[in-house]
N, C-alpha and C positions, 0 to 999 in steps of 0.2 A: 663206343666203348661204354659200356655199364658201369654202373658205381663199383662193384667190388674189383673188377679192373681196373681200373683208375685207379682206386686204394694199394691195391697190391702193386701195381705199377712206380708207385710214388715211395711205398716204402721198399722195395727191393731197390729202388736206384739210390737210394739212402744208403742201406745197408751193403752197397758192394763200391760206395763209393762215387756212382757217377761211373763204372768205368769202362772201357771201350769193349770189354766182357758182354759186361751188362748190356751195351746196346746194341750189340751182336745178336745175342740170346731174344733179345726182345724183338728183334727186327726178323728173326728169319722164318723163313716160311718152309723149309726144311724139317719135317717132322723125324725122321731118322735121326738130324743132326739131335735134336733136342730129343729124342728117344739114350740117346748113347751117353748124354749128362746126368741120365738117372744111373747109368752105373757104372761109370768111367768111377776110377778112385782119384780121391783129392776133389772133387766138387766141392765148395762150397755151401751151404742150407739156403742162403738164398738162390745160386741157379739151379738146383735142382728142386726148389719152388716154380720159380718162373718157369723150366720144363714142364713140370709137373701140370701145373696151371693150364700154360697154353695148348696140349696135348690135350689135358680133360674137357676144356671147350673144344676141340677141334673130334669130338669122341673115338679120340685113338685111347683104345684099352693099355698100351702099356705101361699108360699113366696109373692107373688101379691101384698099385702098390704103394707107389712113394706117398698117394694122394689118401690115401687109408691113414699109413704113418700120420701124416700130417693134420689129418683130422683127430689124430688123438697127440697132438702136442701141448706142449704148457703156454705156450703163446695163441690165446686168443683170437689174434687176427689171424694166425696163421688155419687155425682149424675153420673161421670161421670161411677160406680162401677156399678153401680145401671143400668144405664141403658145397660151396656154389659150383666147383668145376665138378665134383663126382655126380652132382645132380643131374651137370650135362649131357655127362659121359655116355650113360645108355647103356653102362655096364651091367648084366644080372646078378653076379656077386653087391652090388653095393649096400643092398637093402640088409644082405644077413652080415653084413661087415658091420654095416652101422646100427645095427641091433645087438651084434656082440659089443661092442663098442661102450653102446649107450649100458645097457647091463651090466657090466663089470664093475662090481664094488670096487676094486684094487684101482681104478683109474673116475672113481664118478665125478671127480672134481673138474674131471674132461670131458662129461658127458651132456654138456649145454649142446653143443651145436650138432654133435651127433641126434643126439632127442631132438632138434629142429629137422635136419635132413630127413629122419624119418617121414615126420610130417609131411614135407615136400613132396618126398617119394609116394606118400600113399600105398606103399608094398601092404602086400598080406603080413609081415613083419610086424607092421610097424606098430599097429594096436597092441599086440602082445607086448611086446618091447616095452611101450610108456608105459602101460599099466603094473608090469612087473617094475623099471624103476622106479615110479609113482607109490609106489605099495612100498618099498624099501625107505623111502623118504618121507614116511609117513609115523616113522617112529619117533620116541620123544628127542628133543634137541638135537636132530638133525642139520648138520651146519649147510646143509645145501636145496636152501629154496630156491634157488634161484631156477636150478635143473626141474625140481617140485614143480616150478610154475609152468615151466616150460611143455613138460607133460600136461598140464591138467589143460593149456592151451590147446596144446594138439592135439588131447584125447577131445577137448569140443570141437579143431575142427576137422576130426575124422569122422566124429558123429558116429561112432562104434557103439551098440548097445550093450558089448563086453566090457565097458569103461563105465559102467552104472555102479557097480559095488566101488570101485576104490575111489572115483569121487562120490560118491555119498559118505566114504569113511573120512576121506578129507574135510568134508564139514566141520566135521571136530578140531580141526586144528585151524584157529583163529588166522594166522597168514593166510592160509591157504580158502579160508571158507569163501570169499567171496568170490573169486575166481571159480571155486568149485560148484558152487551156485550156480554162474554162470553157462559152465560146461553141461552141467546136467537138463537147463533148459533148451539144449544143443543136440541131447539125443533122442532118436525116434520114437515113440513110446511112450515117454516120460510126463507126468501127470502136473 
């Protein structure tokens, strides 16, 4: 079992209590059963994570859906669960899912782990993607470096030569310059 497994594991039995649900869901090897808890009503957030989850490592697509949702949730751990299984999954949709994702001004305060997955993924996407939220984050008093770094991370290690101009503009922004330094000695070409 992998760390993000373990993590998710520990807090979902938290969060349901311990209880004989929970170690049901966790125990069966029944991907139907656990296909039917993404949209059975009355589920609880936590079992239709743990579906979610053990469906996207197992790469049954019908996870897709709930495991998208869940990459753009307000809970942290929860997106960051989400996006280790959609990495799995082997799904073609995930790449432009999580480039929409990551792009949407109305949600960027949820676009850390989305901008990681991209990375991961390596899609044709995904360049495009960072560079367009990286450009966005690049304005004055932007409250979200953190997403900033995240991109200028991943545009060095996609080593995109399309990610030349917006970290050369990030120079200019003192958080960001040193990492963007960095990046730019990351792309092919660069003098």
């Amino acid at each position: 079992m992998d760390e993000e497994s373990r993590s998710l594991t520990e807090r979902l039995r938290q969060e349901s209590g311990g209880s004989a649900a929970y170690e049901h869901l966790a125990a069966t090897r029944d991907t139907d059963e656990l296909a039917e808890v993404l949209t059975a009503p009355g589920q609880p957030l936590w079992a239709r994570e743990l579906a979610a989850f053990r469906l996207g490592l197992a790469g049954d697509r019908r996870a897709f859906e709930s495991l998208v949702l869940l990459l753009n949730h307000r809970d942290p751990q929860r997106c960051a669960c989400a996006a280790h299984a959609l990495a799995r999954l082997g799904d073609p949709r995930t790449a432009r899912a999580a480039a929409a994702l990551a792009t949407n001004e109305l949600r960027v305060a949820y676009a850390l782990h989305p901008v990681r997955l991209l990375v991961e993924l390596r899609a044709p996407e995904s360049a495009p993607a960072l560079i367009t939220t990286l450009e966005r984050r690049l304005r004055p008093h932007d409250p979200y470096r953190r997403v900033a770094l995240a991109c200028i991370e991943g545009l060095a290690a996609l080593a995109d030569p399309r990610a030349r101009p917006v970290l050369t503009e990030a120079l200019a922004h003192p958080p960001l310059a040193e990492a963007a330094a960095r990046a730019l000695t990351r792309i092919p070409g660069q003098r």
